[in-house]
C-alpha positions as CSV (number, residue, x, y, z in Angstrom):
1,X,-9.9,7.3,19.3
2,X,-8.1,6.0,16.1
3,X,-8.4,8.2,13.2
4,X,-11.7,6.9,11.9
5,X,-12.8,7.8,15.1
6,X,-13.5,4.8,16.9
7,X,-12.9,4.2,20.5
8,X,-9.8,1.8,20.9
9,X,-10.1,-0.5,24.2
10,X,-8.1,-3.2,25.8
11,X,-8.5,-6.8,24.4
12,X,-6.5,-8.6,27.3
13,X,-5.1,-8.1,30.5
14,X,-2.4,-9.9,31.2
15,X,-0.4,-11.4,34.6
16,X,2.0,-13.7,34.8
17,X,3.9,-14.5,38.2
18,X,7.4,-14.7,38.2
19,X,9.2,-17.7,39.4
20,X,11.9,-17.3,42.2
21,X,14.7,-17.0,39.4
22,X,12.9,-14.5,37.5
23,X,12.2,-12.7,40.4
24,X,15.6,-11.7,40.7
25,X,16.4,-10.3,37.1
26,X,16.5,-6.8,36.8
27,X,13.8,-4.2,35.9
28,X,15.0,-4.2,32.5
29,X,15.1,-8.3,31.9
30,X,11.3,-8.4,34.1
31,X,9.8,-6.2,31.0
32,X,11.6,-8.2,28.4
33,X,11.2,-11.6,30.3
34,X,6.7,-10.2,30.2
35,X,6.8,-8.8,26.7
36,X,8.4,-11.9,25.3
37,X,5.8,-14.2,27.4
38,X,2.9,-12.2,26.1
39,X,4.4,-12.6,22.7
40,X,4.1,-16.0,22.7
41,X,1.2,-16.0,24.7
42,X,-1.0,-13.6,22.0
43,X,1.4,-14.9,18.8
44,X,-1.9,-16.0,17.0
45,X,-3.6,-12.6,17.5
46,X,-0.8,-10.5,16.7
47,X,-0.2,-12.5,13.3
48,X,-3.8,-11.0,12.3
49,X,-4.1,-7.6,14.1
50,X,-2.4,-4.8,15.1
51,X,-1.1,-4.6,18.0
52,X,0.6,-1.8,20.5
53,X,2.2,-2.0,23.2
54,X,1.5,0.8,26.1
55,X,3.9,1.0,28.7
56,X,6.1,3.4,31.4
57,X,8.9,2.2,29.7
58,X,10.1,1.8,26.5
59,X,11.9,-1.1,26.4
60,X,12.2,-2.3,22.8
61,X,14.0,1.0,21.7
62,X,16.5,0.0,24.0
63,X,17.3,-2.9,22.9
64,X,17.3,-2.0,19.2
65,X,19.7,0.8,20.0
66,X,22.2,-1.2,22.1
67,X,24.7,-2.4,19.6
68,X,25.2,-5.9,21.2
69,X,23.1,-7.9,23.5
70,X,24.6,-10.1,26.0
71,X,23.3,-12.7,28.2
72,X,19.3,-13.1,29.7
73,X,18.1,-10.3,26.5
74,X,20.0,-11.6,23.9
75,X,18.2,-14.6,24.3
């Protein structure tokens, strides 16, 4: 529940399979290779609502704390 105390519920539930290259990356560069996808893919919604992201991992801190990014997640 949010704090005006309505219930909060899933809008989309995502899959995306990942071609033979992707399926190679690691882990790390699947979860920023899906979070960048669903970006694009929800872009219009997310201009106009708030949005969270729920996950095991946290994935996005990572990448603001590393000082440089190289390669696949820099892009």
């Amino acid at each position: 529940h949010d704090k005006t105390g309505r219930k909060k519920h899933a809008m989309y539930f995502l899959s995306k399979k990942f071609t033979e290259c992707e399926s190679r990356y690691t882990t790390f560069e699947k979860t920023c290779c899906a979070l960048a996808w669903a970006a694009r893919f929800l872009r219009q919604y997310m201009l106009t609502h708030t949005t969270m992201l729920i996950s095991k991992t946290d994935p996005i801190k990572y990448i603001f704390e590393k000082p440089a990014l190289t390669g696949k997640i820099a892009r």
